[in-house]
C-alpha positions in Angstrom: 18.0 -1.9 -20.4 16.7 -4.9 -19.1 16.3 -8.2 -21.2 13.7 -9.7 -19.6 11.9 -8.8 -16.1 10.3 -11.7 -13.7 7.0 -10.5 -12.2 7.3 -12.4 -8.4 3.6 -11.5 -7.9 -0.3 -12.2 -9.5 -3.3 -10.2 -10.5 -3.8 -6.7 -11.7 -0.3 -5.4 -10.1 1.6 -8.2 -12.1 -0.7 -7.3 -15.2 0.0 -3.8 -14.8 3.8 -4.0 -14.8 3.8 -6.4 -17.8 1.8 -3.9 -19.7 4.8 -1.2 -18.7 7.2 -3.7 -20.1 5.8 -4.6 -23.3 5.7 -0.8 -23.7 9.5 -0.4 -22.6 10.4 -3.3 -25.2 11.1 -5.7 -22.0 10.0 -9.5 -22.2 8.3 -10.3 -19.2 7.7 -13.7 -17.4 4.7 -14.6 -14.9 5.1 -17.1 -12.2 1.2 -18.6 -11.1 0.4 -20.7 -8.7 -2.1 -23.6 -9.7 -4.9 -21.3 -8.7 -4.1 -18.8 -11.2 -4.1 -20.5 -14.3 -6.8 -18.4 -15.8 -5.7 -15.3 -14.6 -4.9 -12.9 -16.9 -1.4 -12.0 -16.3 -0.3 -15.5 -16.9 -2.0 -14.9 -20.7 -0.2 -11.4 -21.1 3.5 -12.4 -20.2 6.0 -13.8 -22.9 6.1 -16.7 -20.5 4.6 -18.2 -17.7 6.1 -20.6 -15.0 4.0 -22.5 -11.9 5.4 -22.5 -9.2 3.5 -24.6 -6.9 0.0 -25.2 -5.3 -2.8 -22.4 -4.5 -1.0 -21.7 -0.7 1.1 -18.8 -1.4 3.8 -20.0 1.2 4.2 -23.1 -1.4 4.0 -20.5 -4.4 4.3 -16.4 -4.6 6.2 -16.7 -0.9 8.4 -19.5 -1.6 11.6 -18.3 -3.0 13.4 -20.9 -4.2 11.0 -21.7 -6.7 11.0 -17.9 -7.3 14.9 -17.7 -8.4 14.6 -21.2 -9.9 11.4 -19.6 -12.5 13.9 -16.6 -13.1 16.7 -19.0 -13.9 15.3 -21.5 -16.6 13.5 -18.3 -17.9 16.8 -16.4 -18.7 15.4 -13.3 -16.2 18.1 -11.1 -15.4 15.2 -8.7 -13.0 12.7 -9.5 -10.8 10.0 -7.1 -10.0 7.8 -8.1 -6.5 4.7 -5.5 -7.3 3.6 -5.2 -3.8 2.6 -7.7 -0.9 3.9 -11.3 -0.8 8.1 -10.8 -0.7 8.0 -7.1 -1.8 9.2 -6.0 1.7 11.4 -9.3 2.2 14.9 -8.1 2.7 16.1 -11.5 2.5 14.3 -12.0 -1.1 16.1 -8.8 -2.4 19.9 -10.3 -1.4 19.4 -13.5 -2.8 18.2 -11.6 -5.9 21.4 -9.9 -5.4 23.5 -13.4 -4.6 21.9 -14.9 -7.7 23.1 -11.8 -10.2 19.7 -10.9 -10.5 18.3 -7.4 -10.3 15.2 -7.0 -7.5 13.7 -3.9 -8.9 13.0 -2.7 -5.3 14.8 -1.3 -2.3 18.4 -3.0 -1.2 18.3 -5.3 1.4 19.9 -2.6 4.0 16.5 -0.5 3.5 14.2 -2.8 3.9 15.5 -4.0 6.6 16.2 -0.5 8.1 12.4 0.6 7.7 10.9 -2.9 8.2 11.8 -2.4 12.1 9.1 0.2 13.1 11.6 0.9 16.6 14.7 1.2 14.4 13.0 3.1 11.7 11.8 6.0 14.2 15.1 6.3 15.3 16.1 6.7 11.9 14.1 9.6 11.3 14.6 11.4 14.2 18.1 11.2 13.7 17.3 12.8 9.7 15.1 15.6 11.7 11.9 14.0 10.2 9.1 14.3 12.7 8.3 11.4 14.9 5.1 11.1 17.3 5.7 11.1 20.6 6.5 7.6 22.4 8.9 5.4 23.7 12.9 5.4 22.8 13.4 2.3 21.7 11.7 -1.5 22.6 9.4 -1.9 25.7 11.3 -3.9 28.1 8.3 -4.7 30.5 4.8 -4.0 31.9 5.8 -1.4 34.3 8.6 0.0 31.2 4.9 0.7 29.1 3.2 2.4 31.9 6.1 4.5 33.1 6.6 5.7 29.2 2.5 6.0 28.9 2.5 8.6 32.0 5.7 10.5 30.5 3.5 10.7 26.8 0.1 10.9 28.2 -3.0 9.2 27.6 -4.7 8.3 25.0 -1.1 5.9 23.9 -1.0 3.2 21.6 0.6 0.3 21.7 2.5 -1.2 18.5 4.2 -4.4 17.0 7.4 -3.3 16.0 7.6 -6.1 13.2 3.7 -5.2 12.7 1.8 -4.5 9.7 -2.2 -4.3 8.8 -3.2 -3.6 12.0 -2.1 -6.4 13.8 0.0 -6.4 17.4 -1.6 -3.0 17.8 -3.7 -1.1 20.8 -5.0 2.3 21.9 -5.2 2.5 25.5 -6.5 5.4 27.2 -5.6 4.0 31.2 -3.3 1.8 33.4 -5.9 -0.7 33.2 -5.9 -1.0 29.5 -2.1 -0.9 29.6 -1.8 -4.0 31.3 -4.4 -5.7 29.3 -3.0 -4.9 25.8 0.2 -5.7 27.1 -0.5 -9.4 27.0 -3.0 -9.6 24.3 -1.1 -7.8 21.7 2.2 -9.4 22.2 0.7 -12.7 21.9 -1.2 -11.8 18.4 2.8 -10.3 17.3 4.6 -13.2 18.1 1.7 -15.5 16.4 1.5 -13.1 13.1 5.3 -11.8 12.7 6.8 -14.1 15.4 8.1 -11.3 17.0 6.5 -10.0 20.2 8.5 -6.8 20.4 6.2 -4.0 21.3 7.1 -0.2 21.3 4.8 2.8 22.4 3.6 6.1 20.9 1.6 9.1 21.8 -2.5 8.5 19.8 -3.0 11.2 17.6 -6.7 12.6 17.9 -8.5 13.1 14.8 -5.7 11.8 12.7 -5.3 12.0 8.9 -3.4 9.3 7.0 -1.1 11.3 4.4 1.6 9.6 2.6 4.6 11.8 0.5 5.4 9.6 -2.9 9.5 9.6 -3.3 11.9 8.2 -5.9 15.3 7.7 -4.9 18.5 6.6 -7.5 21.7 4.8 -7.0 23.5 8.4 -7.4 21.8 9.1 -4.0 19.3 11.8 -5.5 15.8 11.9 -3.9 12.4 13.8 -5.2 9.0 13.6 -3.6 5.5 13.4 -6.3 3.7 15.0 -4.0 0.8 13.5 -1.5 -2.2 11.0 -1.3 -5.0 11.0 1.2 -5.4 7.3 2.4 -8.1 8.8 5.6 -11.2 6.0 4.6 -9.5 3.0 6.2 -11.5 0.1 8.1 -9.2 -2.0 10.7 -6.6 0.0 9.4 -6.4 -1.2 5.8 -7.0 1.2 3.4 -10.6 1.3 1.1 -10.5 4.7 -0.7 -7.2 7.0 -1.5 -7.4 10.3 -3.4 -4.9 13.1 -4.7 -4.5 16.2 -3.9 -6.3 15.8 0.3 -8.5 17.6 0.7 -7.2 19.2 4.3 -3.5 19.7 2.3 -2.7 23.7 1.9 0.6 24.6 -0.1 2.9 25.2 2.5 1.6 21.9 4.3 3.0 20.1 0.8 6.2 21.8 1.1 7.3 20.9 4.8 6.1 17.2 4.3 7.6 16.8 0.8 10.8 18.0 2.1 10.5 15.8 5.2 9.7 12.9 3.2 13.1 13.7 0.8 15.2 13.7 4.0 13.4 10.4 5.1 14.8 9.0 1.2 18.5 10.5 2.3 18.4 9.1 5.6 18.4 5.5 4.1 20.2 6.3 0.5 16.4 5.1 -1.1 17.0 3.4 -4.1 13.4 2.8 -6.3 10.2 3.8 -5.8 8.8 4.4 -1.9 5.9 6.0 0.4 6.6 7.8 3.6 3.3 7.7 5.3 2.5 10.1 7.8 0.0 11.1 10.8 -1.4 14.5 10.4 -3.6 15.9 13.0 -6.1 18.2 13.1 -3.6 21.1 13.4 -1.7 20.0 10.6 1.0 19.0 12.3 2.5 15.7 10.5 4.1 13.0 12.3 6.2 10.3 10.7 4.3 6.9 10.7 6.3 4.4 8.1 8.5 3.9 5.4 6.7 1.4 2.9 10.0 0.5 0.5 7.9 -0.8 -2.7 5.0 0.1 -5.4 1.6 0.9 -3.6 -1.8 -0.2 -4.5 -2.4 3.6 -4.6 0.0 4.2 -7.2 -2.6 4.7 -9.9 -3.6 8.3 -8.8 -0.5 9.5 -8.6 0.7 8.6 -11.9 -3.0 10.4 -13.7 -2.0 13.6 -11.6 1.2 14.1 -12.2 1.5 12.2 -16.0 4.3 10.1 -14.3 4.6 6.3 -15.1 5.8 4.7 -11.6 6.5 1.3 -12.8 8.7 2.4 -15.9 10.5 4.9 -12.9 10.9 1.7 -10.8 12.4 -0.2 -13.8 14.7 2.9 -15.2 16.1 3.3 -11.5 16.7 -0.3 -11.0 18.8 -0.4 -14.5 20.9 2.6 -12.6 19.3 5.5 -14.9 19.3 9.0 -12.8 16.1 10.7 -11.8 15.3 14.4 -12.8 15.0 15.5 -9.1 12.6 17.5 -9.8 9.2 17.6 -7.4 5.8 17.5 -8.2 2.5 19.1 -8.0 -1.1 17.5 -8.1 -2.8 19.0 -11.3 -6.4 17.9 -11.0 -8.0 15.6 -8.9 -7.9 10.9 -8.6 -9.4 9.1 -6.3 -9.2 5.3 -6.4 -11.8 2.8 -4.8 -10.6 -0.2 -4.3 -12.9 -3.0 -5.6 -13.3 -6.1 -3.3 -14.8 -9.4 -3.9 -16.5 -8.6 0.1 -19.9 -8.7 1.6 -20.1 -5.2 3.4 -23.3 -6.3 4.8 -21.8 -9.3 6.2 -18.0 -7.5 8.1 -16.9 -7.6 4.8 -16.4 -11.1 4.5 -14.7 -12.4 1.0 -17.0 -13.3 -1.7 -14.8 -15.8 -3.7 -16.0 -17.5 -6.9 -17.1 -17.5 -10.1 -18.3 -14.0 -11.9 -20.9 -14.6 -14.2 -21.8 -11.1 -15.5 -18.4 -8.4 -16.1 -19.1 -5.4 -17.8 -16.4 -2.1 -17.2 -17.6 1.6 -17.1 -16.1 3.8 -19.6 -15.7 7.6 -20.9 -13.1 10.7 -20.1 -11.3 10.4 -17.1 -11.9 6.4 -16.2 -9.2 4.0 -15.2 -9.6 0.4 -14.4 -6.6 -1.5 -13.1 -8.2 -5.6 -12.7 -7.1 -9.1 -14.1 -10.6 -10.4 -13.4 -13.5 -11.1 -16.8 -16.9 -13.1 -17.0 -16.1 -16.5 -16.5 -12.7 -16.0 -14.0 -13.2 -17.9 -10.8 -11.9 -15.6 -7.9 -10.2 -18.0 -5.4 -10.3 -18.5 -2.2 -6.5 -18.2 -1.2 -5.1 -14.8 -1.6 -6.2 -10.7 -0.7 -9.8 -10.1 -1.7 -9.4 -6.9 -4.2 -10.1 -7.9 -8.0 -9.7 -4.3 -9.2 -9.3 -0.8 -8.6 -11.1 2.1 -10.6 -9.9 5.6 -10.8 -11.5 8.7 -12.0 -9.6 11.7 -12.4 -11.1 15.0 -13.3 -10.2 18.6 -12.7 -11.7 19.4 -9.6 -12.1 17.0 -6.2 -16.4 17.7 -6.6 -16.1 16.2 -10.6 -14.1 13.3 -9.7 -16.5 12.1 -7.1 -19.2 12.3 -9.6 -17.3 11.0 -12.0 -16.6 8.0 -9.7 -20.5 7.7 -8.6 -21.7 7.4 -12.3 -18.6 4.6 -12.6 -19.7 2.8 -10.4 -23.3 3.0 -11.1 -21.8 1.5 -14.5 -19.9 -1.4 -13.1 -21.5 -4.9 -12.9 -19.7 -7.5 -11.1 -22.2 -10.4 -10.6 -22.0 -14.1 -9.2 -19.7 -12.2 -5.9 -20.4 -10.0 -3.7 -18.1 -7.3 -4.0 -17.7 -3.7 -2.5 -19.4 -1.5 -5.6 -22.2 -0.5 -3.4 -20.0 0.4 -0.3 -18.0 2.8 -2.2 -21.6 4.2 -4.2 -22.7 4.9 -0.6 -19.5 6.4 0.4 -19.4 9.3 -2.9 -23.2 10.2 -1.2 -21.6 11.0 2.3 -21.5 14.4 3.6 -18.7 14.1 5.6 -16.7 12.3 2.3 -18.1 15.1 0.2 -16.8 17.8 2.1 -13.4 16.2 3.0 -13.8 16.2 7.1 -12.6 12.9 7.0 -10.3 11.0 9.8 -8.9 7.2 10.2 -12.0 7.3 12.3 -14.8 8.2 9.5 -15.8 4.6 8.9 -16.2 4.0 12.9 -18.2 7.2 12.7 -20.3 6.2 9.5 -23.4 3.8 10.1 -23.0 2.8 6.4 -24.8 -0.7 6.7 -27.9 1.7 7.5 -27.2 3.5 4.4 -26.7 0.0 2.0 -29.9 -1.0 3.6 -32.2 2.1 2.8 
C-alpha cells in the first residue's frame, strides 16, 4: 500500500480523506495556502506544506508547487478530492511523469469526458443514451438554428468545455437562438477560454440522477446505485438524497447498467459519477461523466456501508474491485451548508464564527473543517460543511434532518441553515415532486421571511 498520500486540496474533503488514511495506516501530507493556516486539515495531516498566497491560482491550482510539496515530503500519491485540479488531465500526467500516483482517473479519461461534444459521442458509440442535439461542434449561427429546427424547440445551448452553469442557454425561438449565440460564446471563451458551443434537445420537467461507478485497472466496472441531485439553484447543486424518490426498481437497473457501459466505454479507473437527465417519463438521458470524488459522496457511502475514499485509494494502488452492484438500504440526504445570505442571492458570508455548536444522536453525519474561532475566507467555494442524516425511511430522514438543523448554530456568518429548514417544510420536497426547476418554482424568500 501506499507510504504516504498528498492531499492537492483544503477543507472538509481534504480532512475527510486524511481521516481514511490514518485509518488505512497511510501518512498523509496537507498543502495550505496562507489563508488556511488554521484550518483543520493542516492540524490533522503528518505534515503540512504552504504552497503559496490565498489566490488558488498561486496555491491549490498551481502545480508546480503541488509536485514540488509531494517531492520534499517523500509522497509517492496524490489525492485531488474534488474541484481545483481534480478534473485537470494535465495534473494527472505530470503526476504520472513525476512517478507519482494521482489517485484519480488517467489522463486519457479526463480528457475524454472533460469534452462534453466528444464525451456524447462517446456514449452513443457504448449505446448509453444521449439527448437529442447536435453531432458534433456548432460551426455557425445558421449551423444552431438548422440543428434547433431538426431537434425542436425548447433547445439548449451548451459550452462544450463548460461546467457550473456557465456558457449555457435554453432557447425556445430563432430569436433567442441568435441572441445566445453571441452571449454565451463570449461568457465560454472568458470562463474556459474556449468558445466551442454544441446543442441539445431541453428536457421538460427534468430530474438530475447520477449512477455512482468504480472502475479498476483490470477493466472491471460496478455501479453503487443512484443519488437524486433535483434541488439545484443556477445549476449547482444545494440538497442530494439516496434512494430518489421518482426511482422504481427496474429504472435502477437500466441506468446502473448504462452507467457500467459508460465506465467500459472509457476503461474507468477510480471512483466516478455518470449524471443523467431523467424526464418525467422516466426516460434517462446521458448528461456527464464527472471522473473524481463528489461532494455527494457521503450518502452513498451511509447507504450502502461502502467507504469511497479507501475504494479510490485501494484502486489507485491496483487492488481489484468485487464487481458486485449495489442497492440503497435506507434513506441519506445531504444539505450542503454554505457560509451564504439566502435573503441576499445567496451572497457569501465570509468571516469569523463566533458561536459553533454540532447536532448530534442516531443517524447524524457532519463532514466540516470549520470550529468557533475559524475565520472563513474570502477566496475559495462558500460551503463550510455538509450534514447527513440517514434513517430508514425517506419521511424519518427529513425529520431527522429538520431537528439537525434546528440543532446547528453557526453564528458571526450568514450561512444557509435556515434555507435548507425551510426546504424539509416544503410540500413539494416532502412528497418528492421535485425538478431542476423546484427552486425557480419555490418563493422560499417568502417562506424565510414569515
Amino acid at each position: 500500500m501506499f507510504n504516504k498520500i498528498l492531499i492537492a486540496n483544503r477543507g472538509e474533503i481534504a480532512l475527510r480523506i486524511i481521516r481514511t488514511c490514518r485509518e488505512m495506516g497511510i501518512k498523509t501530507v496537507a498543502v495550505y495556502s496562507k489563508a488556511d493556516a488554521d484550518s483543520l486539515h493542516v492540524r490533522f495531516a503528518d505534515e503540512a506544506v504552504c504552497i503559496g498566497p490565498a489566490a488558488s491560482s498561486e496555491s491549490y491550482l498551481k502545480i508546480p508547487s503541488i509536485i514540488a510539496a509531494a517531492e520534499i515530503t517523500n509522497s509517492d500519491a496524490i489525492h485531488p478530492g474534488y474541484g481545483f485540479l481534480s478534473e485537470n488531465a494535465k495534473f494527472s500526467k505530470i503526476c504520472q511523469e513525476n512517478g507519482i500516483k494521482f489517485i484519480g482517473a488517467l489522463p486519457e479519461q479526463i480528457e475524454g469526458m472533460g469534452d462534453k461534444s466528444n464525451a456524447k459521442k462517446t456514449m452513443n458509440d457504448a449505446g448509453v443514451p444521449t439527448i437529442p442535439g447536435s453531432a458534433g461542434l456548432l460551426k455557425s449561427l445558421d449551423d444552431a438554428l438548422k440543428v434547433a429546427k431538426e431537434i425542436g424547440y425548447p433547445v439548449i445551448m451548451k459550452a462544450t468545455a463548460g461546467g457550473g452553469g456557465k456558457g449555457m442557454r435554453m432557447c425556445i425561438n430563432d430569436e433567442e437562438v441568435k441572441t445566445a449565440w453571441s452571449s454565451a460564446r463570449k461568457e465560454a471563451l472568458a470562463a474556459f477560454g474556449n468558445d466551442g458551443m454544441y446543442m441539445e434537445k431541453f428536457i421538460v420537467e427534468p430530474r438530475h440522477i447520477e449512477i455512482q461507478i468504480a472502475g479498476d485497472q483490470q477493466g472491471k466496472v460496478c455501479h453503487l446505485s443512484e443519488r437524486d441531485c433535483s434541488v439545484q439553484r443556477r445549476h449547482q447543486k444545494l440538497v442530494e438524497e439516496t434512494p430518489s424518490p421518482f426511482m422504481t426498481k427496474e429504472l435502477r437497473k437500466k441506468m446502473g447498467e448504462a452507467a457500467i457501459k459508460a465506465g467500459k466505454a472509457v476503461r474507468y479507473e477510480g471512483v466516478g459519477t455518470v449524471e443523467f437527465l431523467v424526464d418525467k417519463d422516466r426516460n434517462f438521458y446521458f448528461m456527464e461523466m464527472n471522473t473524481r470524488i463528489q461532494v455527494e459522496h457521503t450518502i452513498t457511502e451511509e447507504v450502502i456501508n461502502y467507504d469511497l475514499i479507501k475504494e479510490q485509494i485501494k484502486i489507485a494502488f491496483g487492488i481489484p474491485i468485487s464487481g458486485k452492484n449495489y442497492e440503497p438500504i435506507g434513506h441519506a440526504i445531504q444539505c450542503r451548508i454554505n457560509a451564504e445570505d439566502p435573503l441576499n442571492d445567496f451572497r457569501p458570508s465570509p468571516g469569523k464564527i463566533t458561536e459553533y455548536h454540532e447536532p448530534g444522536g442516531h443517524g447524524i453525519r457532519i463532514d466540516t473543517h470549520v470550529y468557533a474561532g475559524y475565520v472563513i475566507p474570502p477566496f475559495y467555494d462558500s460551503m463550510i460543511a455538509k450534514l447527513i442524516t440517514v434513517a430508514q425511511t425517506r419521511e424519518e430522514a427529513i425529520t431527522k434532518m429538520e431537528r439537525a438543523l434546528g440543532e446547528y448554530i453557526i453564528e458571526g456568518v450568514k450561512t444557509t441553515i435556515p434555507f435548507h429548514q425551510q426546504l424539509m417544510k416544503q410540500p413539494k420536497f416532502r412528497d418528492g415532486k421535485i425538478t431542476t426547476k423546484f427552486l425557480e418554482e419555490w418563493d422560499f424568500k417568502k417562506d424565510l421571511m414569515s
